[in-house]
MOPAC internal coordinates of N, CA, C and O (Angstrom, degrees):
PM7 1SCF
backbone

  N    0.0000 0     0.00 0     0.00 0    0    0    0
  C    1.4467 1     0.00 0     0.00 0    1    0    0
  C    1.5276 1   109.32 1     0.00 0    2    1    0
  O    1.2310 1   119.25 1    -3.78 1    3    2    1
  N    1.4619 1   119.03 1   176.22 1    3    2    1
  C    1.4970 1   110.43 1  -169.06 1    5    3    2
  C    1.7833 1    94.86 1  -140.99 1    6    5    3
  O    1.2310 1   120.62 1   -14.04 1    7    6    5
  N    1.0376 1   116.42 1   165.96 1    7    6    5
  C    1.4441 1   131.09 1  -174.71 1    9    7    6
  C    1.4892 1   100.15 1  -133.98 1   10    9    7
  O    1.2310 1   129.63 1    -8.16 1   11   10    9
  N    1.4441 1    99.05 1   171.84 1   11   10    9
  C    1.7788 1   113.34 1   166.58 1   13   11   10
  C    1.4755 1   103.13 1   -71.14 1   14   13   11
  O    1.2310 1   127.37 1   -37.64 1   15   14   13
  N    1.3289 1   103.42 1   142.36 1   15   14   13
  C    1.3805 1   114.51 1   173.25 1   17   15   14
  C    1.3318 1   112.59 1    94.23 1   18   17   15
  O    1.2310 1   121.85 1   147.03 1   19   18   17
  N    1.4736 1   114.06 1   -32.97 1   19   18   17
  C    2.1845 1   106.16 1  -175.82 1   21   19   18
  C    1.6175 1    92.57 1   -66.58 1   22   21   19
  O    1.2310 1   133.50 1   -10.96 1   23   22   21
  N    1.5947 1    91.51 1   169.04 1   23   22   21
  C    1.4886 1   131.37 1  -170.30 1   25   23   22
  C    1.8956 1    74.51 1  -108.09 1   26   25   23
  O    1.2310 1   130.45 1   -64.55 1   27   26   25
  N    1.4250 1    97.45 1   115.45 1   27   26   25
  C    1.7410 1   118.22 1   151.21 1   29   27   26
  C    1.6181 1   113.58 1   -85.76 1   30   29   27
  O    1.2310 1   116.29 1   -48.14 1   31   30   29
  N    1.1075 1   124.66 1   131.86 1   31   30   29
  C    1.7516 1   122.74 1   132.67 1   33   31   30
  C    1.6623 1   119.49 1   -74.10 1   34   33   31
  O    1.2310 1   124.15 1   -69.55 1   35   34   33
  N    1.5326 1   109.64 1   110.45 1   35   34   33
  C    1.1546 1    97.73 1   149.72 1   37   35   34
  C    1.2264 1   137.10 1   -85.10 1   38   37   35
  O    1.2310 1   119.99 1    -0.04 1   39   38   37
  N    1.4560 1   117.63 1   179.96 1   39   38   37
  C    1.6012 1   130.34 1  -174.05 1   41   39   38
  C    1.8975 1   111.55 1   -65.78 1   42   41   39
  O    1.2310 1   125.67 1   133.41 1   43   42   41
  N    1.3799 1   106.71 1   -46.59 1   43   42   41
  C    1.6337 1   117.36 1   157.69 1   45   43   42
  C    1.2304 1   115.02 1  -109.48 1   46   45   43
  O    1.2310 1   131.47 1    -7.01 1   47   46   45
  N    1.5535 1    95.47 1   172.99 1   47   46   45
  C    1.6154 1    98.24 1  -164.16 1   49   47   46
  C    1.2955 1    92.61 1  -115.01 1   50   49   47
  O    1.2310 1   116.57 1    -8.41 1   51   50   49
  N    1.7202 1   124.13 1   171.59 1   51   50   49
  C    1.1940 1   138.28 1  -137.26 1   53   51   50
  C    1.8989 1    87.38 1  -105.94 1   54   53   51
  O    1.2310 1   134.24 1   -10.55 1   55   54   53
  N    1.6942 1    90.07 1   169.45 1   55   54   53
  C    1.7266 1    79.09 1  -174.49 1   57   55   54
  C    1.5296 1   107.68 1   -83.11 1   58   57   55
  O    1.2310 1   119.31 1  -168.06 1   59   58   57
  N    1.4535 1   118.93 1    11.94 1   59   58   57
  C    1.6694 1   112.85 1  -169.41 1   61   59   58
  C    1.7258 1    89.33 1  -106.43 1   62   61   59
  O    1.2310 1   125.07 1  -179.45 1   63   62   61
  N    1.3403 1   107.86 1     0.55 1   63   62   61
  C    2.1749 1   110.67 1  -179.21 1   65   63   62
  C    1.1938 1   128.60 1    76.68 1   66   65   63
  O    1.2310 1   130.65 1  -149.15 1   67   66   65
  N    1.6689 1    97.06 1    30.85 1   67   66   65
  C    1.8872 1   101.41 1   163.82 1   69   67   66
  C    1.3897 1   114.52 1  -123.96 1   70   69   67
  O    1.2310 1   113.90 1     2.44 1   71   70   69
  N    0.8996 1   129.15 1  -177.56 1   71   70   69
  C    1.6915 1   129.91 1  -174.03 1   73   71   70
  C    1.5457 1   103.62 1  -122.22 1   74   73   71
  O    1.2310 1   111.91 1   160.00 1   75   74   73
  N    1.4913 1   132.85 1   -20.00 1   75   74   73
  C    1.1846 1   127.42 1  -139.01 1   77   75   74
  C    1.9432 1    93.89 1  -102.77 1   78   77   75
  O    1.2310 1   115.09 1   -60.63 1   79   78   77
  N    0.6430 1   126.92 1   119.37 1   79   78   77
  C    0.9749 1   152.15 1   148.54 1   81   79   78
  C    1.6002 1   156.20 1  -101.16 1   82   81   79
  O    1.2310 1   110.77 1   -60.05 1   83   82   81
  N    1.3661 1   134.97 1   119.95 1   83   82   81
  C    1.2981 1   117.51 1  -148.64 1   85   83   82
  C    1.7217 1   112.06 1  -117.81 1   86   85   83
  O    1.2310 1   128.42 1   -27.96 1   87   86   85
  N    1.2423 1   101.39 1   152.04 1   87   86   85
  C    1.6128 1    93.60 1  -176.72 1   89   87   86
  C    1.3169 1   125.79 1   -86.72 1   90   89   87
  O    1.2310 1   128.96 1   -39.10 1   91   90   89
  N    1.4011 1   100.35 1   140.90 1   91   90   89
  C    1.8170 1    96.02 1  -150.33 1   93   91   90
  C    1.8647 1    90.56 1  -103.78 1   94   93   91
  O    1.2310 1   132.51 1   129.35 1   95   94   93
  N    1.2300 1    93.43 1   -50.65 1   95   94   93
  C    1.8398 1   103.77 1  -162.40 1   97   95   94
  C    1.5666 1   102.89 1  -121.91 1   98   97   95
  O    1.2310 1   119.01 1   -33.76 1   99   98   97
  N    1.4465 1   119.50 1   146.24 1   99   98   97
  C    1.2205 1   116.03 1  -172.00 1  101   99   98
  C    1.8510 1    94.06 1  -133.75 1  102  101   99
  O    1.2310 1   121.94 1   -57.77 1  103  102  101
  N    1.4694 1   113.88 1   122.23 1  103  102  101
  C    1.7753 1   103.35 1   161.00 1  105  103  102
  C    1.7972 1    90.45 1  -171.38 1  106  105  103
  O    1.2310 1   128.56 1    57.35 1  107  106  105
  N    1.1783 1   101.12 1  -122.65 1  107  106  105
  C    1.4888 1   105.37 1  -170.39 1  109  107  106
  C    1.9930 1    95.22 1   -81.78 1  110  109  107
  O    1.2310 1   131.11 1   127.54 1  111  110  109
  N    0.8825 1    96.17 1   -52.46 1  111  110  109
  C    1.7151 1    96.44 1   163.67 1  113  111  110
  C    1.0885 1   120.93 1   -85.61 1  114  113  111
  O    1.2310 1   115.03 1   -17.86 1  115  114  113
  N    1.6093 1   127.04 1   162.14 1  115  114  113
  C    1.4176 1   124.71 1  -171.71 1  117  115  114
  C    2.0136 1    92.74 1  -132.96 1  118  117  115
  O    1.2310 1   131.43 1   -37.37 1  119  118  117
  N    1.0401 1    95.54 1   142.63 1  119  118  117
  C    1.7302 1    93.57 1   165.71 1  121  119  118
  C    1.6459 1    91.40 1  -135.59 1  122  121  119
  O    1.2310 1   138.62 1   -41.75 1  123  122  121
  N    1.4266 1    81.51 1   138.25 1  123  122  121
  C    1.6032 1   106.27 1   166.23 1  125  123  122
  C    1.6014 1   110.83 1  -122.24 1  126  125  123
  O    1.2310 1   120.00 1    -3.41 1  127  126  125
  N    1.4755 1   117.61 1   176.59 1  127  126  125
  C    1.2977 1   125.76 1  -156.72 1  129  127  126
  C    1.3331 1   118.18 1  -152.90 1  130  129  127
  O    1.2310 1   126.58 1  -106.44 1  131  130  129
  N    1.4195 1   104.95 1    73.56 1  131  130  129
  C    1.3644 1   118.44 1   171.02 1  133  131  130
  C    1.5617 1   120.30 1    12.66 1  134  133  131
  O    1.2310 1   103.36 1   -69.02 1  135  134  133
  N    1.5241 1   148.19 1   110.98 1  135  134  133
  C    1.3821 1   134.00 1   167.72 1  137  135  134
  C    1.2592 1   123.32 1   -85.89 1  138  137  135
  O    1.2310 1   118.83 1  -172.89 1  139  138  137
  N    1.5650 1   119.84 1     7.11 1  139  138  137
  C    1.5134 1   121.00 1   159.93 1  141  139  138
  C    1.4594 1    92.72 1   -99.06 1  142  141  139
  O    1.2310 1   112.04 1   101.91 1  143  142  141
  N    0.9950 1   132.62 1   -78.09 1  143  142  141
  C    1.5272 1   114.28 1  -146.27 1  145  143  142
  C    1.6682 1   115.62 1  -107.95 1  146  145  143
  O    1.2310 1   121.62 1  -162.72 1  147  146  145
  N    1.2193 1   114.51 1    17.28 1  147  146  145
  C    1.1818 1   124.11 1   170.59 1  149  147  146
  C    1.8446 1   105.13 1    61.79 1  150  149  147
  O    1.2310 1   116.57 1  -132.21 1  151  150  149
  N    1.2719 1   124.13 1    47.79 1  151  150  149
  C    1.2670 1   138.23 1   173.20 1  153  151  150
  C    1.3354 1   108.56 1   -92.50 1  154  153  151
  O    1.2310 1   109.49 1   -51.84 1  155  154  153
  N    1.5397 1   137.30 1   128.16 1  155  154  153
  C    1.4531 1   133.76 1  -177.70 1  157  155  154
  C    1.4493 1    98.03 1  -110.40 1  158  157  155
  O    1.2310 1   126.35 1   -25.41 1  159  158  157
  N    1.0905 1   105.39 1   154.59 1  159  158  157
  C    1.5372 1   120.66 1  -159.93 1  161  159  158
  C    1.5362 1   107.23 1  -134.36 1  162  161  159
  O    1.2310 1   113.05 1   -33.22 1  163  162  161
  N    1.4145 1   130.73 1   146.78 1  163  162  161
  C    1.5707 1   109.08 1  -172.67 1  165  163  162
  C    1.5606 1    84.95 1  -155.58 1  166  165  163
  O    1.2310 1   130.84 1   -55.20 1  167  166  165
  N    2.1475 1    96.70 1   124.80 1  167  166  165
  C    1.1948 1    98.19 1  -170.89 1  169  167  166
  C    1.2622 1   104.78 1  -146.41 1  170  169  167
  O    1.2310 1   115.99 1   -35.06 1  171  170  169
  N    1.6127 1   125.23 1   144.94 1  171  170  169
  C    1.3807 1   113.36 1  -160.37 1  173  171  170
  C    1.6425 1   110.91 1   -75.11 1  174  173  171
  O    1.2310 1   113.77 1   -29.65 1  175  174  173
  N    1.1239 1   129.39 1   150.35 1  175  174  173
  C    1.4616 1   135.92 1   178.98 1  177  175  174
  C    1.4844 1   114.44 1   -16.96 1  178  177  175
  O    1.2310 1   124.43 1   100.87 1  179  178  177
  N    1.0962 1   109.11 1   -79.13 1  179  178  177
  C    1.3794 1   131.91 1   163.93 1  181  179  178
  C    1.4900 1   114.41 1     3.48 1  182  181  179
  O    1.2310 1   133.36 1   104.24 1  183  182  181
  N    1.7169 1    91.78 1   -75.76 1  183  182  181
  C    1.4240 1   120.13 1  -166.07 1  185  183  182
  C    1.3191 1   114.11 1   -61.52 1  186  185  183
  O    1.2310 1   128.34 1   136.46 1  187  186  185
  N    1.7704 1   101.54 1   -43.54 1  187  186  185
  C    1.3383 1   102.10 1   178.81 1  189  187  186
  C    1.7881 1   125.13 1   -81.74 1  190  189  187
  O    1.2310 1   135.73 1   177.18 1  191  190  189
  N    1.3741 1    87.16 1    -2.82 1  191  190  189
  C    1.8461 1    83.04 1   169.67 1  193  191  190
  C    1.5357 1   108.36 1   -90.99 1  194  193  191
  O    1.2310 1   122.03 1   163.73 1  195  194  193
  N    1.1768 1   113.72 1   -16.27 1  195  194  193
  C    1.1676 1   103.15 1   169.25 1  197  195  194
  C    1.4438 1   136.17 1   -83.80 1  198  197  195
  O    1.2310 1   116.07 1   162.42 1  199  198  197
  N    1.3674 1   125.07 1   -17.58 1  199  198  197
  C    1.3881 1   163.02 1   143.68 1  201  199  198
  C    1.1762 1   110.76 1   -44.20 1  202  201  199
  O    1.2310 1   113.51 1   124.12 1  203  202  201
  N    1.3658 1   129.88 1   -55.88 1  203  202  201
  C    1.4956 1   131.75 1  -175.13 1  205  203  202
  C    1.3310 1   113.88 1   -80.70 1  206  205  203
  O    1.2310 1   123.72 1   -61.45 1  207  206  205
  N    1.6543 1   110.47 1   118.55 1  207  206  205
  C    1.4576 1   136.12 1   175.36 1  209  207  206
  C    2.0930 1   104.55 1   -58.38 1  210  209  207
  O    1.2310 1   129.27 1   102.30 1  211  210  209
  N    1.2617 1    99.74 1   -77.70 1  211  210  209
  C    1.5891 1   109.05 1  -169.80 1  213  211  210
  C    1.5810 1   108.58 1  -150.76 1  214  213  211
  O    1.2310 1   125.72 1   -22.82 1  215  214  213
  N    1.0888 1   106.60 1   157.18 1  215  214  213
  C    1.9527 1   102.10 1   170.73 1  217  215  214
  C    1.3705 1    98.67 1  -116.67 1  218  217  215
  O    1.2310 1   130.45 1   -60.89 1  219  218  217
  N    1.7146 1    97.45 1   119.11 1  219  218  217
  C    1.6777 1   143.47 1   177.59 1  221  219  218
  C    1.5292 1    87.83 1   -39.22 1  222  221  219
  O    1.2310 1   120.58 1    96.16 1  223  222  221
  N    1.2784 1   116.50 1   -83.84 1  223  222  221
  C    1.5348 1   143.42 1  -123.16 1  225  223  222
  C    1.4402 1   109.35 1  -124.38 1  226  225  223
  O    1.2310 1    98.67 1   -42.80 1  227  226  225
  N    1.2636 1   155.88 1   137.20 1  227  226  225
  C    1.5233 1   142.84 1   153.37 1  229  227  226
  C    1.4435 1    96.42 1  -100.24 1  230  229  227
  O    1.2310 1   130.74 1   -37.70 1  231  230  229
  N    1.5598 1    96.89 1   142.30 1  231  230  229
  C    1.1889 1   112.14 1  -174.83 1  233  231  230
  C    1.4664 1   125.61 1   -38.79 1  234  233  231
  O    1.2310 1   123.81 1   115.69 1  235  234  233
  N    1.5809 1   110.29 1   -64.31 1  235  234  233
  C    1.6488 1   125.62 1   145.74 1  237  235  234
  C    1.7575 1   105.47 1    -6.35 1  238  237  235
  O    1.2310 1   114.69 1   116.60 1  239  238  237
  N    1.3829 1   127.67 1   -63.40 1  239  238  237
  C    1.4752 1   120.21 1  -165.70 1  241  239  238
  C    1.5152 1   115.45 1   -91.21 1  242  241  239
  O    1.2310 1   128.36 1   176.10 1  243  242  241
  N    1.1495 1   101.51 1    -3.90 1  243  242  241
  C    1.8835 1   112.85 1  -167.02 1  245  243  242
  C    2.0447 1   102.23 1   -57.78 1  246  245  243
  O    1.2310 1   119.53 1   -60.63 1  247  246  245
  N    1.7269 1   118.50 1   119.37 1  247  246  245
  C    0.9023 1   138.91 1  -153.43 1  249  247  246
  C    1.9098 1    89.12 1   -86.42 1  250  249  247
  O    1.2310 1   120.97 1   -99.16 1  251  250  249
  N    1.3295 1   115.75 1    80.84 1  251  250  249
  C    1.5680 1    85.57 1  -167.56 1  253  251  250
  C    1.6405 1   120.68 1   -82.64 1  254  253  251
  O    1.2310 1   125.56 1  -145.80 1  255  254  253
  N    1.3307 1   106.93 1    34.20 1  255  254  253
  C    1.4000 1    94.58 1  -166.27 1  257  255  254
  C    1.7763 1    87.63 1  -122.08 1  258  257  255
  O    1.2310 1   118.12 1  -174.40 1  259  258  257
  N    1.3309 1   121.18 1     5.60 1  259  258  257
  C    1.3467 1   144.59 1  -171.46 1  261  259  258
  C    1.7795 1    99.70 1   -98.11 1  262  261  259
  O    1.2310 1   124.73 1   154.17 1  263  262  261
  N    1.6611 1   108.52 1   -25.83 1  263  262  261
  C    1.8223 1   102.53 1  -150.19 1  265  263  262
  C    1.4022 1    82.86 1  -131.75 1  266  265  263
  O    1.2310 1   110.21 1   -66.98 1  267  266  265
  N    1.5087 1   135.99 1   113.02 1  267  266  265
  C    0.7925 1   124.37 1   169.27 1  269  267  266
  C    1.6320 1   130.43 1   -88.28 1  270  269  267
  O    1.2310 1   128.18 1   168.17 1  271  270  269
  N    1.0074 1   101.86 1   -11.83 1  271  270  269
  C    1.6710 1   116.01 1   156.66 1  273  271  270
  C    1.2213 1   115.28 1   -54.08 1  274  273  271
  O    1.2310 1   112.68 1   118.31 1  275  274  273
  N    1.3876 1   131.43 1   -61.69 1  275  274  273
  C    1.3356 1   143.30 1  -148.26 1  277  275  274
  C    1.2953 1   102.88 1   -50.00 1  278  277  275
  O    1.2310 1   131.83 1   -42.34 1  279  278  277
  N    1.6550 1    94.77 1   137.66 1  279  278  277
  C    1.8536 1    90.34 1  -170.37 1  281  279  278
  C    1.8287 1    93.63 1  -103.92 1  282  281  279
  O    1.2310 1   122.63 1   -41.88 1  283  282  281
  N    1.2309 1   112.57 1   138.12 1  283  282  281
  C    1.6171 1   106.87 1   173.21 1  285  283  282
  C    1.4727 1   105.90 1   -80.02 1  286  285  283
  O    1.2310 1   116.72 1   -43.87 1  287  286  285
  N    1.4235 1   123.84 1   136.13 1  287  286  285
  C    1.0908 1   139.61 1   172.06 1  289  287  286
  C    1.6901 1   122.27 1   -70.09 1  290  289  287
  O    1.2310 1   119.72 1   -84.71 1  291  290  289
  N    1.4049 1   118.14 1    95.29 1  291  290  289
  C    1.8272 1   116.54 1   176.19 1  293  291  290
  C    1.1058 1   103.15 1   -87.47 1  294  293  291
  O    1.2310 1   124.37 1     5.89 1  295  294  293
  N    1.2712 1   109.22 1  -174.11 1  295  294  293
  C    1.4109 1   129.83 1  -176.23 1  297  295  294
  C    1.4341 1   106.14 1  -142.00 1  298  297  295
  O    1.2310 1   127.41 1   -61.31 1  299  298  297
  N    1.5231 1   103.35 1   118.69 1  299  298  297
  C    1.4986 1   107.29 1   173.78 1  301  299  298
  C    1.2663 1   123.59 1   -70.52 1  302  301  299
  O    1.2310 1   109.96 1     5.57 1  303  302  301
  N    1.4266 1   136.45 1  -174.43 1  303  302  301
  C    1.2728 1   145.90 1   179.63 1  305  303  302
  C    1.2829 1   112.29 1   -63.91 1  306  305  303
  O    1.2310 1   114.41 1   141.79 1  307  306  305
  N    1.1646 1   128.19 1   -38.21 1  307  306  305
  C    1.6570 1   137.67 1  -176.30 1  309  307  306
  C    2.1064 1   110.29 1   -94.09 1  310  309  307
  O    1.2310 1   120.16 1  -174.40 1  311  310  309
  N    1.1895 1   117.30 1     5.60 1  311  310  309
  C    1.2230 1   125.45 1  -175.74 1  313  311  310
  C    1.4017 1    96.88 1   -97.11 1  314  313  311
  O    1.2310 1   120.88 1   -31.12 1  315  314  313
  N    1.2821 1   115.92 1   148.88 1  315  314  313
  C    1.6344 1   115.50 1   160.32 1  317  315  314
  C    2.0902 1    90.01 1  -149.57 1  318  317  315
  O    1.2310 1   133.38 1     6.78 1  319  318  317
  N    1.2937 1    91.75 1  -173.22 1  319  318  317
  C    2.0700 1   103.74 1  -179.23 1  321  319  318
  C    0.5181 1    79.09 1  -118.05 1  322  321  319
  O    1.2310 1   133.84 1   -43.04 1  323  322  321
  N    1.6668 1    90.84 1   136.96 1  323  322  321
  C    1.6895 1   120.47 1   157.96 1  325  323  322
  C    1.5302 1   110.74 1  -121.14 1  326  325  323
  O    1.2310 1   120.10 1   180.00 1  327  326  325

């Protein structure tokens, strides 16, 4: 399964020639975010489970000084964990 924040492999590769991609937004759509060229992509659930090879990376281990794309995830004023 995949969370916000992992590095996905998809099934094709992107038109800049990487596969790795990271998850940006999670609901009925998913956007991911290119790790060569920082391109976001927005694709309905569905599509993207079918598209997605394996997840590289969990968010938790993501090297960010390795990924220069990688967006770090904050938390606004109105967010709390649940």
């Amino acid at each position: 399964m995949y969370a916000l924040g992992d590095l996905v492999q998809m099934k094709k590769q992107h038109a800049c020639g990487t596969n790795r991609f990271e998850v940006v937004r999670l609901g009925m759509d998913i956007r991911i975010k290119c790790m060569g060229c920082g391109h976001a992509v927005l694709l309905p659930r569905r599509e993207f489970e079918k598209k997605q090879k394996k997840v590289l990376v969990a968010a938790a281990d993501v090297d960010t000084t390795t990924e220069p794309h990688y967006q770090l995830l904050s938390k606004g004023p109105n967010q709390t964990n649940f």
